[in-house]
C-alpha positions as CSV (number, residue, x, y, z in Angstrom):
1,X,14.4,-31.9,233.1
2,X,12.9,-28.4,233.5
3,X,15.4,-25.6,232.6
4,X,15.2,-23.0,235.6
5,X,16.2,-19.1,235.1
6,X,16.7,-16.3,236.8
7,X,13.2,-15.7,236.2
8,X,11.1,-19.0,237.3
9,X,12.8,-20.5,240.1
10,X,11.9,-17.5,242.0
11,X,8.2,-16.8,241.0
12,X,7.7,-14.6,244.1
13,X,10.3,-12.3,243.4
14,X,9.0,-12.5,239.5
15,X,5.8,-11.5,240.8
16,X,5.8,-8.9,243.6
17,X,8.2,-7.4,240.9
18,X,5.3,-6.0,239.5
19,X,2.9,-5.6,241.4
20,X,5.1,-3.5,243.6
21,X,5.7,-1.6,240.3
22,X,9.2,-1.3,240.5
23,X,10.0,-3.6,237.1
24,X,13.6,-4.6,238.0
25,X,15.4,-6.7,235.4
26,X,14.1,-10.5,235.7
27,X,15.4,-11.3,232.3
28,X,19.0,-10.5,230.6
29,X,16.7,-9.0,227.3
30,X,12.9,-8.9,227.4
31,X,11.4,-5.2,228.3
32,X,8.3,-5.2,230.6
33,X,5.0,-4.3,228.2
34,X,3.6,-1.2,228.1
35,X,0.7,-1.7,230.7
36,X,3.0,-2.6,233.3
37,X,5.0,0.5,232.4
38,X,1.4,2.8,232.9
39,X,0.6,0.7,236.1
40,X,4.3,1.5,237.1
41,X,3.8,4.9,237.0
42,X,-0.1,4.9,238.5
43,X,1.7,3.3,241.5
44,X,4.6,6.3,241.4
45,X,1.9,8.8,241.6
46,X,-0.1,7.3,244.1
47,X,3.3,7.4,246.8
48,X,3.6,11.5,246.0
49,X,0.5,11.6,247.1
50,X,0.8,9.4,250.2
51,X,4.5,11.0,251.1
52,X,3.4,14.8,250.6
53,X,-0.1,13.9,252.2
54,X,2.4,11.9,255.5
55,X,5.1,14.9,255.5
56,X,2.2,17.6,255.8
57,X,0.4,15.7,258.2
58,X,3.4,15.6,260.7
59,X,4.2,19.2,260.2
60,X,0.7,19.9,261.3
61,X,-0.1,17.1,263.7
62,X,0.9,17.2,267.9
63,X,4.9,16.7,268.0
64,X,4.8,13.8,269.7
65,X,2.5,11.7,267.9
66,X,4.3,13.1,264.8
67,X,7.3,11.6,266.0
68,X,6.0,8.1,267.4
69,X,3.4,7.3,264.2
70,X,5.1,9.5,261.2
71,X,8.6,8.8,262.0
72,X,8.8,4.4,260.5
73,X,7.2,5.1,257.4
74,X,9.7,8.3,256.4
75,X,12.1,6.3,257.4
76,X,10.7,3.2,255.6
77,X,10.1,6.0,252.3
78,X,13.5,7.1,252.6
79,X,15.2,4.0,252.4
80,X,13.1,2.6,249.4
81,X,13.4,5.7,247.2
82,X,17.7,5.5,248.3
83,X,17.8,2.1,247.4
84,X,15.4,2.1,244.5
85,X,17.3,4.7,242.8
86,X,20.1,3.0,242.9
87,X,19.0,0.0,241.7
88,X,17.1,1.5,238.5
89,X,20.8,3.7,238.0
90,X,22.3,0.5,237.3
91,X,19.8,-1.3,235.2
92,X,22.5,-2.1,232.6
93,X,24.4,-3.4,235.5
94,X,21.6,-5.8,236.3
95,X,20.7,-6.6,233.4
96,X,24.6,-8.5,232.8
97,X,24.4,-10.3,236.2
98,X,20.6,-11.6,235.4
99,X,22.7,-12.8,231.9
100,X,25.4,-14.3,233.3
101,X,23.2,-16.2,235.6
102,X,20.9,-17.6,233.1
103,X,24.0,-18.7,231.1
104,X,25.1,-20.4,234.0
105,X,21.5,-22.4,234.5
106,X,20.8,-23.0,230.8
107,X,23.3,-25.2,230.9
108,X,23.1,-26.8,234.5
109,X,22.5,-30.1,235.2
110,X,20.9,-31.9,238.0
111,X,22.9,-31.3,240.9
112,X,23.0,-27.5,240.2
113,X,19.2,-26.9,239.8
114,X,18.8,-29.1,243.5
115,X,21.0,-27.1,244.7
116,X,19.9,-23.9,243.0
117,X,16.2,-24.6,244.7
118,X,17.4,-25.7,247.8
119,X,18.8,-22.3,248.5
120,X,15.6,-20.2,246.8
121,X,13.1,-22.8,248.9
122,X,13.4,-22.1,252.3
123,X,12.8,-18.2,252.3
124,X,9.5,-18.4,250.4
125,X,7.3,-19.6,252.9
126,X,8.4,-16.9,255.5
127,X,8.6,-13.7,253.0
128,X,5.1,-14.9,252.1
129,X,4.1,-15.1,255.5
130,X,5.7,-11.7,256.5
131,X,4.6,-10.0,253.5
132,X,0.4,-11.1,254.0
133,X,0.4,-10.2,257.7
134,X,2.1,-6.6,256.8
135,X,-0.3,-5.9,254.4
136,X,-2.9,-6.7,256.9
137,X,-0.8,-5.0,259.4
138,X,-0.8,-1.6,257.8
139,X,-4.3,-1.9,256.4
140,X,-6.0,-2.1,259.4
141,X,-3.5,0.7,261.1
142,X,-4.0,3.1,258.6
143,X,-7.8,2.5,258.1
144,X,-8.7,2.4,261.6
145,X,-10.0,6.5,261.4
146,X,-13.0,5.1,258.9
147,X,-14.4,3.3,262.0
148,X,-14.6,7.1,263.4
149,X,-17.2,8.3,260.7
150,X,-19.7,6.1,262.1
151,X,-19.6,7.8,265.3
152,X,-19.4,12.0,264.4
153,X,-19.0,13.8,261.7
154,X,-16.4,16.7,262.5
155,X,-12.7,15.6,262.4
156,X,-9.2,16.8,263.0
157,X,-6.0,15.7,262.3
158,X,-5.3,13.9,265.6
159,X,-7.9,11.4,264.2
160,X,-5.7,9.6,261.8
161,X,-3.6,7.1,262.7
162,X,-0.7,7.9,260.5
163,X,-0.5,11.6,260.5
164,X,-1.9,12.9,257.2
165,X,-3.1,16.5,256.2
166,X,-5.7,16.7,253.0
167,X,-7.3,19.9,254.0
168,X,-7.5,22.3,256.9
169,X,-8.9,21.3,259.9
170,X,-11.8,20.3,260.7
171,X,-13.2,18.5,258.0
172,X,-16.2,16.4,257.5
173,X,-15.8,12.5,256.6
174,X,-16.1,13.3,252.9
175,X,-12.4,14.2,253.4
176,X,-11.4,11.3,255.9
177,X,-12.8,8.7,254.0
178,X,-11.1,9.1,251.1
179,X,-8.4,10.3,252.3
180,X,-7.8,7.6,254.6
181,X,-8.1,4.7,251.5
182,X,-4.9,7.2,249.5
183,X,-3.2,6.6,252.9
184,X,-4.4,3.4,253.0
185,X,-3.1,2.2,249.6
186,X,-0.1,4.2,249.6
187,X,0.9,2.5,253.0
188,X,0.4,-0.1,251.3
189,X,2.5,0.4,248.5
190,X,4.8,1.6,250.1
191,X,5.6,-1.6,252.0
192,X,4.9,-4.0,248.3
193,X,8.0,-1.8,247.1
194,X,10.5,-2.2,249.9
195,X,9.3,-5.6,250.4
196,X,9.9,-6.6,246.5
197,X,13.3,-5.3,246.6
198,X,14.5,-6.9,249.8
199,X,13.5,-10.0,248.2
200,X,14.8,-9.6,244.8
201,X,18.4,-8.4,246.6
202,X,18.4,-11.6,248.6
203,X,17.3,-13.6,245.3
204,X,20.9,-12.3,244.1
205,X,22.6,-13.3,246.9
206,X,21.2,-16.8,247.0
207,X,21.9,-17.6,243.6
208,X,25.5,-16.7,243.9
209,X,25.3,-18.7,247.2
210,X,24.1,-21.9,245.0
211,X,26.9,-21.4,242.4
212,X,29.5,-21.4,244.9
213,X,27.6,-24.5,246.6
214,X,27.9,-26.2,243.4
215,X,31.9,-25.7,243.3
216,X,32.0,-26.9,246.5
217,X,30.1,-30.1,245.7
218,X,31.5,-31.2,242.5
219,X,34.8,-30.3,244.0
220,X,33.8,-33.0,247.0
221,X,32.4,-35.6,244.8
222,X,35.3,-35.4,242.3
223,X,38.0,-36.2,245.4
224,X,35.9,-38.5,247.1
225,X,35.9,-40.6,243.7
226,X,39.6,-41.3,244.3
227,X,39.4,-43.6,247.2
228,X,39.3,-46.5,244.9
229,X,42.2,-45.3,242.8
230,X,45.2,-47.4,243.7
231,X,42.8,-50.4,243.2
232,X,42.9,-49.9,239.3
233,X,44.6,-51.0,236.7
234,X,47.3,-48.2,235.0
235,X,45.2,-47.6,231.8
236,X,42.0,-47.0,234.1
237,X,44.0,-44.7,236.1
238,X,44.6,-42.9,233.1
239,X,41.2,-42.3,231.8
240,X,40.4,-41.4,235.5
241,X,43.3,-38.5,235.4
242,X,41.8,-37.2,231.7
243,X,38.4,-37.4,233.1
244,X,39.0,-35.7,236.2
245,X,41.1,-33.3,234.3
246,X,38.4,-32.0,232.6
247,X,36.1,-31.6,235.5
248,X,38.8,-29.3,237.4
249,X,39.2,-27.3,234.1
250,X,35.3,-27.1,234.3
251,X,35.0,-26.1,237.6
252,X,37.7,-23.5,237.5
253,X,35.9,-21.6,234.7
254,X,32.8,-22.0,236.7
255,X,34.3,-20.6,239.4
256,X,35.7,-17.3,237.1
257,X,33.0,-16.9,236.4
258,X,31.0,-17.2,239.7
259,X,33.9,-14.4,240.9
260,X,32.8,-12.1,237.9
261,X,29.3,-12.1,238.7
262,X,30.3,-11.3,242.6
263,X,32.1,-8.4,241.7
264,X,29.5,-7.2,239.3
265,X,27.3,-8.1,242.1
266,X,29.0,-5.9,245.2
267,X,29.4,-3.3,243.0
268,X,25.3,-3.1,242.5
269,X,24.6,-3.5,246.1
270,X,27.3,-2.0,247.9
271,X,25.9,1.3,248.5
272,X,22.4,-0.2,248.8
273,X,23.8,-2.6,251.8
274,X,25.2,0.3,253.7
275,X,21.9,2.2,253.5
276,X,20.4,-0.7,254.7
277,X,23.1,-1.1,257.7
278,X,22.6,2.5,258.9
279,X,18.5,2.8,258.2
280,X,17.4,0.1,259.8
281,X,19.3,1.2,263.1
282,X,16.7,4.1,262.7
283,X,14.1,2.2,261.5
284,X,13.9,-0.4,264.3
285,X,14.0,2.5,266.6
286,X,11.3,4.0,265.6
287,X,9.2,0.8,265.8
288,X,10.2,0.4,269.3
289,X,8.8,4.3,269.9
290,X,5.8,3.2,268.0
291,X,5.7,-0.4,270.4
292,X,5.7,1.7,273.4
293,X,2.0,3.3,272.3
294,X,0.8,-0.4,272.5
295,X,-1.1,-0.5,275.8
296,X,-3.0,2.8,274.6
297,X,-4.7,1.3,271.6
298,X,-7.1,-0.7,270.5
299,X,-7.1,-5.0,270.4
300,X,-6.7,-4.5,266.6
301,X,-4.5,-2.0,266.5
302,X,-2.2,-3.3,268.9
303,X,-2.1,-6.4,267.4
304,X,-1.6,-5.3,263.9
305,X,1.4,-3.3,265.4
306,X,3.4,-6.0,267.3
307,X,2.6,-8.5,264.2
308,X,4.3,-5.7,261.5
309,X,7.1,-5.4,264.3
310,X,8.0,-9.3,264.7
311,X,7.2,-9.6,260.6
312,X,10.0,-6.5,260.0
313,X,12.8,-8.4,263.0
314,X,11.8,-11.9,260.8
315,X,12.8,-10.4,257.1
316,X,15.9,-8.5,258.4
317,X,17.2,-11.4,260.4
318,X,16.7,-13.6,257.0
319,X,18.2,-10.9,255.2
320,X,21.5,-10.9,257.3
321,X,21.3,-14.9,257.5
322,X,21.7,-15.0,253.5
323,X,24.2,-12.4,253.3
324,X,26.2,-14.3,255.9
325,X,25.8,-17.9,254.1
326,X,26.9,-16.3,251.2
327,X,30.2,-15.1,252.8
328,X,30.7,-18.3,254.6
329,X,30.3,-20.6,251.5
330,X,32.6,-18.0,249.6
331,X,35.2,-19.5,252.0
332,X,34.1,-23.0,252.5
333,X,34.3,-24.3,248.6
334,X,37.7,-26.4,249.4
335,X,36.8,-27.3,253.0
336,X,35.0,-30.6,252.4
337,X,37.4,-31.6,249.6
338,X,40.1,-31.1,251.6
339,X,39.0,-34.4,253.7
340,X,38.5,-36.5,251.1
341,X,41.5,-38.3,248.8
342,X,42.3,-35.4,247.1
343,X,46.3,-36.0,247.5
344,X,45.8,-39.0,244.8
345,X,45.5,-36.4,242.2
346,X,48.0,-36.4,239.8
347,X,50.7,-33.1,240.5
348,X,49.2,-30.7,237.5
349,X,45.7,-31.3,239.4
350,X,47.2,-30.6,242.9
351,X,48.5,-27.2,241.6
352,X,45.1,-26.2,240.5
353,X,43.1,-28.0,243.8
354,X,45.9,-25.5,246.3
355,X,44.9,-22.5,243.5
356,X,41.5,-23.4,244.6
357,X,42.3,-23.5,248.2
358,X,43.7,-20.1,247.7
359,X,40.7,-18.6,246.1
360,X,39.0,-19.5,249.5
361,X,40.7,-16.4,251.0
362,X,38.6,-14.2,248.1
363,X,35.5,-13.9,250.6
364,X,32.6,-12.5,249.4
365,X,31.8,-9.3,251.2
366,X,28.8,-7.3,249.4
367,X,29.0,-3.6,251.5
368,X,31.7,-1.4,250.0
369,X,32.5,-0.4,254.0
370,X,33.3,-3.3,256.0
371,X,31.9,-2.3,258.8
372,X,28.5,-2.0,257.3
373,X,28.0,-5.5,255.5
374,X,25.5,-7.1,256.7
375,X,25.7,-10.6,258.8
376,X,24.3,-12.2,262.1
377,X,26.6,-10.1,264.5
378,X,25.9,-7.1,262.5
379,X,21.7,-8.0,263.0
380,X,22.9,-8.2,266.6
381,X,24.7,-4.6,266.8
382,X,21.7,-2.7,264.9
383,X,19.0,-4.5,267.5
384,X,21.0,-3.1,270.4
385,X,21.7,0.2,268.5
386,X,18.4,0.8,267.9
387,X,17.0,-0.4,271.1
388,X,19.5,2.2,272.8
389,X,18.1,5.2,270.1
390,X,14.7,4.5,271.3
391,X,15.5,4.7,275.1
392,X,16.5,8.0,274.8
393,X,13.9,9.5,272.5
394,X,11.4,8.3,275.3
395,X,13.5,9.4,277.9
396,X,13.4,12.6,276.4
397,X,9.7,13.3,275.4
């Protein structure tokens, strides 16, 4: 059997790791090589560029299309740098939890690594999907001005997309050219980073998810293995209690330590969570403003807009989803084990099985403000809240 880590059972959050360049801790020891460090920092540079390029080109560009086309990706910016920080404050922080987890797995057996990849598996396929049609998505918004230097050859500001400022105005297309590929790449970028760390947060979550999973399913199989107690003979019964024994004492120091890691864990997202609660209320927003300038644009254009749009609804939604399985099997570890024999246990097991149904009440809540963790009625209050936002900025342009 193949022993799975932190590292390898989620090879897409190993991977857009670094190529977003952001080279959060995969590993409880090893240090990312030098050339990843320099391509780190190559990508760094590359998003000053873009930003100071983005925040020039809306001070300079029409009001309103500064609002409607420069307003996401600030928005976007400000939310990966907020959370990003964070994150790489805390690296010591992430570096126990990635431990603690692979201490876990090295020794797991069967059931835990099915479980383990049952919970990793079904977000792949739609995080790949989302991540290839933003890509697209912003690559063919951004460099749609290029098409424009095959048909003149003076240029203004207006003429870009996503408002960007390189030089004064006009300016031949030896300045839009280039200067829409760093606006291109930094788009881009910018997207590979917030996109790798949305997926390495809900990589987090779902691991914890699978260890509480695990409880919950030994705790089930372990009770449900007492149905045939009264037909044994006294000495089996015996070897059944000492065996059974044992796999309680097991499971309770799996679950401490399943608890530690949570609380290691809401203390590194907390603050990241309620960024994400009160940006994204902004940030859908301003894609609805930027949805409204649909009809006006090209076939390409429009469709590269609405597929970013759904693809940005899609990774939230799955975001909020895992964040609310978590919480609900944080409460649910006893619930199945409750219907099965567990009243055959001898009374020093039933005191530690009601301790267990106790420690159901310790949900697992990740935002350090209630109000702002993150769940499927909480996806439901930022959609309206947004949708309301972006009502009244076009109301009022």
């Amino acid at each position: 059997m193949k022993i799975i880590n932190f590292r390898n059972v989620n090879l897409l959050n190993s991977r857009v790791n670094v190529l977003s360049g952001n080279l959060l801790p995969v590993s409880g020891d090893s240090q990312f090589s030098v050339i990843h460090r320099i391509y780190s920092a190559a990508v760094w540079l590359n998003e000053l560029i873009y930003m100071s390029a983005l925040i020039a080109g809306i001070m300079l560009s029409p009001k309103e299309k500064g609002l409607k086309d420069g307003s996401l990706p600030v928005a976007v910016w400000m939310e990966a740098t907020v959370m990003l920080t964070s994150l790489l404050s805390r690296k010591k922080l992430m570096r126990e939890i990635v431990r603690k987890m692979d201490d876990i797995l090295q020794n797991a057996d069967e059931p835990m690594n099915d479980i383990v990849k049952a919970a990793i598996k079904p977000i792949i396929t739609p995080f790949i999907i989302y991540a290839v049609t933003s890509v697209i998505s912003v690559m063919i918004w951004t460099g749609q001005p290029v098409v424009l230097a095959f048909k003149k050859s003076v240029f203004y500001y207006i003429d870009y997309n996503l408002p960007a400022a390189f030089s004064t105005e006009p300016f031949s297309s030896r300045v839009l050219i280039p200067s829409t590929i760093i606006m291109t790449t930094g788009g881009v970028y910018l997207f590979l980073r917030k996109f790798s760390m949305d997926v390495y947060m809900m990589h987090l979550v779902l691991m914890l998810t699978a260890q509480y999973r695990y409880t919950a399913s030994k705790l089930t199989i372990l009770c449900r293995d007492l149905q045939s107690y009264d037909d044994k003979s006294q000495r089996e019964r015996f070897m059944q209690d000492r065996l059974i024994e044992k796999e309680l004492k097991r499971l309770c120091r799996h679950q401490h330590n399943v608890l530690s890691i949570s609380l290691l864990l809401k203390k590194l997202l907390s603050v990241n969570f309620s960024v994400l609660y009160v940006n994204n209320v902004f940030r859908f927003c301003f894609v609805g403003v930027l949805m409204s300038t649909v009809p006006s644009l090209s076939l390409a254009e429009g469709i590269s807009i609405v597929s970013f749009s759904m693809g940005a609804v899609m990774q939230f939604f799955l975001m909020c989803s895992s964040v609310q399985t978590l919480s609900d099997a944080s409460t649910e570890i006893t619930d199945k084990a409750f219907d099965e024999s567990w009243y055959q246990l001898s009374q020093p097991m039933k005191r530690i099985f009601i301790l267990l149904i106790m420690g159901n009440n310790l949900e697992c809540k990740i935002a350090a403000i209630g109000k702002f963790n993150l769940s499927l009625p909480s996806f439901m209050t930022i959609m309206n809240q947004s949708y309301s936002i972006a009502l009244l900025l076009l109301r009022a342009k």
